[in-house]
N, C-alpha and C positions, 0 to 999 in steps of 0.2 A: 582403532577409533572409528566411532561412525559416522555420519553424516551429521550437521549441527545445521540450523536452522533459526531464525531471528526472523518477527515479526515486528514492521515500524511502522506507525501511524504517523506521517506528514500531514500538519495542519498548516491552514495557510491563512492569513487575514489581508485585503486589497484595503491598504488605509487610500480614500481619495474626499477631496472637501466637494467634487462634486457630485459623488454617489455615497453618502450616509448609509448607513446601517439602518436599517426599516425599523428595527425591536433595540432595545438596549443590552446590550453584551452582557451575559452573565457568568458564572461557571458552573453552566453543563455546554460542551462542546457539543452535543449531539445538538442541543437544542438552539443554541447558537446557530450551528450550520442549517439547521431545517427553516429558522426563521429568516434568517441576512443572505443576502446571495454574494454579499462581498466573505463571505466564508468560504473554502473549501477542504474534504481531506480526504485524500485516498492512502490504501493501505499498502504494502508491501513485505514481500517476504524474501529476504537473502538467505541464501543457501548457501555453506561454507563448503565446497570441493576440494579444497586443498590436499585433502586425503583418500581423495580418487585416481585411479591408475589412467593414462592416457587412454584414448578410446572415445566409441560413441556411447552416448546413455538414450536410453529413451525414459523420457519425464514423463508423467501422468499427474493433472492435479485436478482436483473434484472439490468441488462449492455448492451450493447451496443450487444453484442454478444450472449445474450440469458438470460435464468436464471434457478436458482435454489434454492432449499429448503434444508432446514437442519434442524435436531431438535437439540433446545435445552433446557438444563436441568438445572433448576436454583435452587441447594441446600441450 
């Protein structure tokens, strides 16, 4: 088996009566979060290891914006 991978989009809405929503809510999320600042959503990616043998790994991930490495350590 090989590695499995899942990407999640968290979106988030800050309901407060005294910070309104600048624009009126629609549905495109993007467009929502660019216009209201009580919007936010960041992304994330889990990685299933379960089918990795103990040891270190060295991770590399690359974006749009550059990349980077990280070790990790799987007990």
């Amino acid at each position: 088996m090989g590695i499995y991978t899942w990407m999640f989009c968290f979106l988030s809405r800050i309901v407060s009566s005294d910070d309104l929503m600048t624009t009126p809510e629609g549905n495109n999320a993007a467009l929502n979060t660019r216009n209201n600042n009580n919007i936010a959503y960041k992304n994330e990616t889990v990685i299933d290891v379960s089918n990795l043998a103990k040891g270190m790994y060295l991770v590399k991930v690359k974006t749009e914006e550059g990349s980077a490495s990280k070790t990790l350590i799987k007990n």
